[in-house]
Structures are given as C-alpha cells and as structure tokens.
C-alpha positions, -999 to +999 in steps of 0.1 A: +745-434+389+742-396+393+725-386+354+730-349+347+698-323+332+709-297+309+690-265+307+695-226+293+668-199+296+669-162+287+659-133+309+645-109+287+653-069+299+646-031+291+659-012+312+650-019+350+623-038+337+622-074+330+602-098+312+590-130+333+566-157+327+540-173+352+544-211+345+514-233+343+510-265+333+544-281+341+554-305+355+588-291+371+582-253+371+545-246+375+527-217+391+563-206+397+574-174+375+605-179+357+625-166+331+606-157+300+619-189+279+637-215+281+640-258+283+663-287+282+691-288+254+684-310+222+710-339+213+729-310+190+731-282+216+750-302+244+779-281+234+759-249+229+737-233+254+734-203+232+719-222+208+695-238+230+686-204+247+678-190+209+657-226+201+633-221+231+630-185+222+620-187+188+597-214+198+582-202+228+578-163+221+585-161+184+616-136+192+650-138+168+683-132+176+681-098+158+654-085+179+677-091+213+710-067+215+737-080+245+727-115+242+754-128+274+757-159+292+756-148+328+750-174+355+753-211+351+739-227+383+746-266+398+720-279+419+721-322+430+686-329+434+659-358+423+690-382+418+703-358+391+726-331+385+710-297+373+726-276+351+712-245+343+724-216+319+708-179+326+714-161+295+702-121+301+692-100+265+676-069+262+647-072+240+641-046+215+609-027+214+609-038+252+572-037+272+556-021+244+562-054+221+533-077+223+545-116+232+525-142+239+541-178+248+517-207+248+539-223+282+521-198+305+515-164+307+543-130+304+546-102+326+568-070+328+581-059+361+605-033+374+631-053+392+628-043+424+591-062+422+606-096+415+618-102+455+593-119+469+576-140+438+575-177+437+600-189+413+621-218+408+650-225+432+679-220+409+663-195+383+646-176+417+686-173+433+700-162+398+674-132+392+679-121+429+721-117+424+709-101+395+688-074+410+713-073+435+750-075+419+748-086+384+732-057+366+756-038+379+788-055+356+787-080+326+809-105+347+797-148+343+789-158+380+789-192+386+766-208+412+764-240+437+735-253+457+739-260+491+707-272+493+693-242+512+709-214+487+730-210+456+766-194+464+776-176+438+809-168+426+826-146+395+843-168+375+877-153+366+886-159+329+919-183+328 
C-alpha cells in the first residue's frame, strides 16, 4: 500500500531577493536550505494548502496573511519515494517590509539572497527543483507549474486551466 505525504511551504520574496531557511534539526530536511516555512497539512487542511501554508507561517515566523501581498500557489510537485507519495505545494508571497524585517524561526536559521545565489545550495530535492524553475522561468509569469519526479529530476509542466 502506496500512503501519500501532504505538504505546502511558502517562498517568501522582495524583489530579486528571497527569503530561505537553513534547516537543522530535522529529520527529513536538515542542513538542507529550504523554503522559509512550511510542514505537513493538519486533519482540517487536506482540502486547503493555503491554509496549511498560512498555519506554518504564523507558527514558524510569526508572519500574517496581511503582511504578504500575491500570496499564489505556484508549483505542486509529485515525487514516489520511501514507500510514499510526496505531495508538495510551493506557495511564492512577497513579504512586506522585505530584508529589512527582522524574522526569526525557531526550525533553523533565515537568510536573504538575491536569486541568482540560490544555484548551487543544498536543498531538498523537490523544494531545490521548484526554486531553480523559479529563478529560471517562473518569476517571469504567475502561471501554476506542475511537477513529476523521475527520480533524477522534476519535469515540470504549466498546467493549463480547464
């Protein structure tokens, strides 16, 4: 029996600058940087990544929904691995006040970078593949791109509304 793992995380942005946290202490993600909050969905947000991206940031960074403008879904990424299905949600925002806001989050610690600096880090597979179509294609249109593991990459598509 194939069990499925539902996650959402939020890329925090200003500009060409984004907001990413080094991991440490996980279990899954650590010394890996990855987006700057996020976790699995609660019973009540299986329907609802939104709400499960705007959970984990409250609880992680203490941000609100009124301090993020363009809140979007924009990848959702499938990877088979560990005997489970991984379903990830990549919700960009940018963050008002931006680099000059001070955040902690008590999951690891948060760093700014200009976009082109993020090729290159350690990160996550899925969360790693999303941020580098991102840099690449993404921030260049509000489409939702959908991704698939082939266990070497993620091959991303724009999904078409209809």
């Amino acid at each position: 029996m194939v069990k499925q793992r539902n996650m959402a995380s939020v890329f925090l942005v200003s500009g060409e600058r984004i907001l990413l946290l080094f991991r440490e202490g996980s279990r899954v993600a650590n010394q890996r940087w990855i987006a700057s909050a996020g976790g699995h969905f609660e019973p009540g947000e299986i329907n609802d990544a939104e709400a499960c991206a705007l959970r984990e940031m409250k609880e992680e960074l203490g941000i609100l929904p009124t301090q993020l403008s363009g809140l979007r879904l924009r990848y959702i990424t499938l990877r088979n691995t560990g005997g489970e299905i991984r379903i990830n949600y990549f919700f960009f925002a940018e963050l008002s006040g931006g680099p000059e806001l001070p955040l902690q989050s008590n999951e690891g610690r948060l760093q700014w970078f200009d976009l082109a600096q993020t090729a290159g880090l350690r990160q996550t597979f899925s969360g790693g593949a999303a941020l580098e179509h991102y840099r690449e294609v993404g921030r260049f249109d509000h489409a939702l791109y959908a991704g698939v593991s082939d266990g070497e990459k993620v091959i991303f598509t724009k999904m078409a509304e209809g």
